[in-house]
VOKE-446185 format. One line per 8 residues: number of its first residue (from 1); for each residue y negated, x, z negated of C-alpha. Coordinates in Angstrom, 1 decimal, m for minus. Each point is the difference from the previous one (the first is absolute). Layout:
<lokes>
NUM = Y X Z  ...
</lokes>
This chain:
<lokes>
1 = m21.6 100.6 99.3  1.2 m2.1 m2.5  2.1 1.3 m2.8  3.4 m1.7 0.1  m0.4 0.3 m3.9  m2.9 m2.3 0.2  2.1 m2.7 2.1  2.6 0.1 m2.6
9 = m2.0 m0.2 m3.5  1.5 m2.5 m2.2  m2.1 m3.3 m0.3  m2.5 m0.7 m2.9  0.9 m3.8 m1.7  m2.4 m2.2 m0.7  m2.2 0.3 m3.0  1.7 m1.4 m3.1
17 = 3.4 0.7 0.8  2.3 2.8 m0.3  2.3 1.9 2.2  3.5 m0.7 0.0  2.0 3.1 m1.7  2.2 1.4 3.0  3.4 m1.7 0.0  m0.9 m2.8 m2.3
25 = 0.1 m3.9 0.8  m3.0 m1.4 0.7  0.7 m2.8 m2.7  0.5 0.7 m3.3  3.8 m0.1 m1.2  2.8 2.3 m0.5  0.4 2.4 3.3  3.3 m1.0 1.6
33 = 1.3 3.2 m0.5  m0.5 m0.4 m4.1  1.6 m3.9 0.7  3.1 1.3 2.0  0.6 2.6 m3.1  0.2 m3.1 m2.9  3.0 m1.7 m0.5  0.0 m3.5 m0.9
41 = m0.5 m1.1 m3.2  3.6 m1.8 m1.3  m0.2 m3.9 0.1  0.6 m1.4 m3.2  1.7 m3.4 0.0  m1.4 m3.4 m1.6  1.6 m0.1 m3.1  2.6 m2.9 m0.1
49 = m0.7 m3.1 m1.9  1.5 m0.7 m3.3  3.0 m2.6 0.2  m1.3 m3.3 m2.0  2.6 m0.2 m3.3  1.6 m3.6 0.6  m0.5 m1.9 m3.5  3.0 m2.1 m0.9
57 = m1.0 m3.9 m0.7  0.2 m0.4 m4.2  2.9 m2.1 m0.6  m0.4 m3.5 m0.9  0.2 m1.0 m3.5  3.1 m1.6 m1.2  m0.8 m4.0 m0.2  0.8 m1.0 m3.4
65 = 2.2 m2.8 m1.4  m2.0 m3.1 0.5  m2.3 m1.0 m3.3  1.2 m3.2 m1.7  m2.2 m3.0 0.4  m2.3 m0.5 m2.8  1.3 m2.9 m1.9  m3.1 m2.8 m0.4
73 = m1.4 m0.6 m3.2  1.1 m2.9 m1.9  m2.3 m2.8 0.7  m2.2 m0.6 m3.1  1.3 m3.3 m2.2  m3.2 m2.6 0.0  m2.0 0.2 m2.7  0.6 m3.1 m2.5
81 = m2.7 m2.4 0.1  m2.7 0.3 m2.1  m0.3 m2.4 m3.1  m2.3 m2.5 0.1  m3.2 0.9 m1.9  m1.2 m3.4 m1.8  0.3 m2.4 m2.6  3.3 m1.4 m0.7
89 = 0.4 m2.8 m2.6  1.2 0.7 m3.3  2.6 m1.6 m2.6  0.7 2.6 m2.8  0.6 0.3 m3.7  m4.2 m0.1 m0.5  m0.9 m2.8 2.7  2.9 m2.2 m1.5
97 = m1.5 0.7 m3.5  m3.3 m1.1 0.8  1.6 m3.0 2.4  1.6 m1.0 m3.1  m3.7 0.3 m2.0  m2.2 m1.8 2.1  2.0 m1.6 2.3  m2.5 m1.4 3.0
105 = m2.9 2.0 m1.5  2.1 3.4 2.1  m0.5 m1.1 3.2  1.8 3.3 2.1  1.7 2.9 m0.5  m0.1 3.1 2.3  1.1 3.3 m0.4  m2.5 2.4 2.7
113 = 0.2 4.0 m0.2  2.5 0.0 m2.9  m2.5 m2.1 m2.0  0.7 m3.6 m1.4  m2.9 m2.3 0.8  m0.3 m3.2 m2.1  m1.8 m2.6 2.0  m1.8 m2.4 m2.9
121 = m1.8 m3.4 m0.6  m3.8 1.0 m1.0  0.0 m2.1 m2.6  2.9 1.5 m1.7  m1.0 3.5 0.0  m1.3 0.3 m3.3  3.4 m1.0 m1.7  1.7 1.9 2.6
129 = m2.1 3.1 m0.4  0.6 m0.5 m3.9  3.9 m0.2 0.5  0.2 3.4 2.6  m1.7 2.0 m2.6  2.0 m0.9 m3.5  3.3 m1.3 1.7  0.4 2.5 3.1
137 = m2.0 2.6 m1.5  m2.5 0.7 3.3  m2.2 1.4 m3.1  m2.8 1.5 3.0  m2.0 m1.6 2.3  m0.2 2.8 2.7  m2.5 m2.5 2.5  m1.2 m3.5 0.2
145 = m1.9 m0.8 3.3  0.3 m2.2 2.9  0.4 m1.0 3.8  m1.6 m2.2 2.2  1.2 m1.9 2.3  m2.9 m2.8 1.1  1.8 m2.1 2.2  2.9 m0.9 m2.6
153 = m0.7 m2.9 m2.5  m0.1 2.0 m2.8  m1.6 2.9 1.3  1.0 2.7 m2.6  2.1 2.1 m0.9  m0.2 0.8 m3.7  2.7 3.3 m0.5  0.4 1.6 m3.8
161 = 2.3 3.2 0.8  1.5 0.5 m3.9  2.4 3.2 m1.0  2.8 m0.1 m2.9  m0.1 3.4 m1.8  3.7 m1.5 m1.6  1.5 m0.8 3.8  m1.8 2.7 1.6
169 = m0.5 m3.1 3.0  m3.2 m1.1 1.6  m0.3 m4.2 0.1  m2.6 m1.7 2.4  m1.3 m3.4 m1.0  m1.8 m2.0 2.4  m1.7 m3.4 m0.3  m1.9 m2.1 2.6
177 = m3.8 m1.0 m0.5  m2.1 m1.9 1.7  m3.4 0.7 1.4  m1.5 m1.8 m3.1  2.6 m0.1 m2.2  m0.6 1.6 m2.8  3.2 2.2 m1.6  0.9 0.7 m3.7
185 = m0.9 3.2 m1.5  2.4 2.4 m0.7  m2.6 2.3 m2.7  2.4 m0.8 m2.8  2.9 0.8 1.0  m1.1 3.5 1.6  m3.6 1.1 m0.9  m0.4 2.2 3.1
193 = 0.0 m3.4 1.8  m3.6 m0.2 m1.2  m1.6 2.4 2.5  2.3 m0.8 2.6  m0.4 m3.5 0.0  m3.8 0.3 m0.1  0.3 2.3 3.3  2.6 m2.5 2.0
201 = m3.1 m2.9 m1.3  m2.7 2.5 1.8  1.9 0.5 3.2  2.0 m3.1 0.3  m1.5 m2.5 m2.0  2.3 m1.4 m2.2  m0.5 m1.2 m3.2  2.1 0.7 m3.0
209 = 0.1 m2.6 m2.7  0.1 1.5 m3.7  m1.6 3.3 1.1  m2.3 1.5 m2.3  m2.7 1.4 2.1  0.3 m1.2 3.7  m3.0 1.3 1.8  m0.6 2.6 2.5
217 = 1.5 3.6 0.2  m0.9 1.8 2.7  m2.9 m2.2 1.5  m3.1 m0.8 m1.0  0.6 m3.7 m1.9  m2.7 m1.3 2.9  2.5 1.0 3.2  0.6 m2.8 1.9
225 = 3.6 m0.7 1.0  3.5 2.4 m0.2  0.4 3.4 2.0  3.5 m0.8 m0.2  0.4 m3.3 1.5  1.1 0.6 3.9  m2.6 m2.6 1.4  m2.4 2.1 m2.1
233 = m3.2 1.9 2.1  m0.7 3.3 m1.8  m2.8 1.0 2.0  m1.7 m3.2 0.0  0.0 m0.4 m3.7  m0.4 3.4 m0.8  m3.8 m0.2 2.5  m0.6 m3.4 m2.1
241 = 0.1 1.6 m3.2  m1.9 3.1 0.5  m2.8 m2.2 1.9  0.1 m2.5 m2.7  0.1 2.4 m3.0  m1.7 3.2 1.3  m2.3 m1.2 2.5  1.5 2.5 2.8
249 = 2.4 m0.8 3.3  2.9 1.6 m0.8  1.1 3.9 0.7  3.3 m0.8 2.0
</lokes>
């Protein structure tokens, strides 16, 4: 017979796993006696949310008095017109002095730049010359040289531009000469006329009666024609000369 002990023998578990300890849950966890024994934990509450400070609105500015209106500026006065830059003719103590002298031989009068011009017959302008330096005392001839103009009759202007040490004044004499006409030499009266009448014959070509050495100054006395002259071409003389007298076209 069967023990009753054998009936009753507690079962094996399966391999791998354990036997439940008598009286504990089969889960793990906290036995419901241990559960029932804690007391709940105290709930805290959220903690409330700091009120939001209202910020008062920054007063306005006071506005302040109202800025005067800034008074326009004074509109500018017109600028005077402007004097007339030219000849204008001329009747003073020295024009009526010479008037008085040579009578039709002063042929205009002009006063241009603060400087008296004394427009002169050609064929007085030795006497006249002779009279400015002992009676008006222009004792310096500061320039003699001349102008063209080719389509006038007499195509020259010949200008002497004289100084008074005495007056401290500056006289221009100017005389009209034709293409060729000759004019009067003025060598005697002022000796530096001798140079610059030979270089106004080189350039221009006028001759000068009573001169003592009229020939060529800064040309060679063969050049043919007057740089000066405005119907004058330079570049075709100057390629003559050089083929003519060094047997080479010219380097320009």
């Amino acid at each position: 017979m069967a023990n009753e002990s054998d009936d009753k023998k507690t079962p094996v578990p399966p391999e791998g796993e354990k036997p439940a300890a008598s009286g504990a849950p089969a889960s793990g966890g906290t036995p419901p006696s241990e559960a029932a024994a804690q007391p709940p934990g105290p709930v805290v509450p959220p903690a409330p949310a700091k009120p939001v400070a209202a910020v008062p609105p920054k007063p306005a500015a006071p506005a302040g008095p109202p800025k005067p209106a800034t008074p326009a500026a004074p509109a500018k006065p017109a600028a005077p017109a402007a004097p007339k830059v030219g000849p204008v003719p001329l009747d003073n103590d020295l024009v009526k002095r010479y008037r008085a002298r040579f009578g039709d031989g002063v042929r205009e009068a002009w006063l241009d730049r603060n400087q008296a011009i004394v427009v002169v017959g050609v064929e007085n302008l030795l006497e006249i010359a002779i009279y400015t330096r002992d009676e008006e005392q222009f004792g310096l001839l500061v320039d003699l040289t001349a102008v063209d103009w080719p389509k006038r009759e007499k195509r020259f202007d010949l200008v002497l531009i004289l100084y008074s040490f005495e007056k401290n004044e500056r006289l221009r004499i100017k005389a009209h000469v034709g293409e060729r006409q000759p004019a009067p030499s003025v060598e005697s009266v002022w000796p530096t006329a001798n140079w610059m009448e030979r270089e106004v014959y080189d350039m221009f070509g006028i001759v000068f009666d009573g001169h003592p050495n009229l020939k060529r100054l800064l040309l060679p006395e063969e050049w043919q024609g007057f740089p000066l002259r405005k119907d004058y071409d330079i570049l075709q003389q100057d390629q003559a000369w050089v083929r003519e007298n060094l047997g080479i076209e010219s380097g320009q």
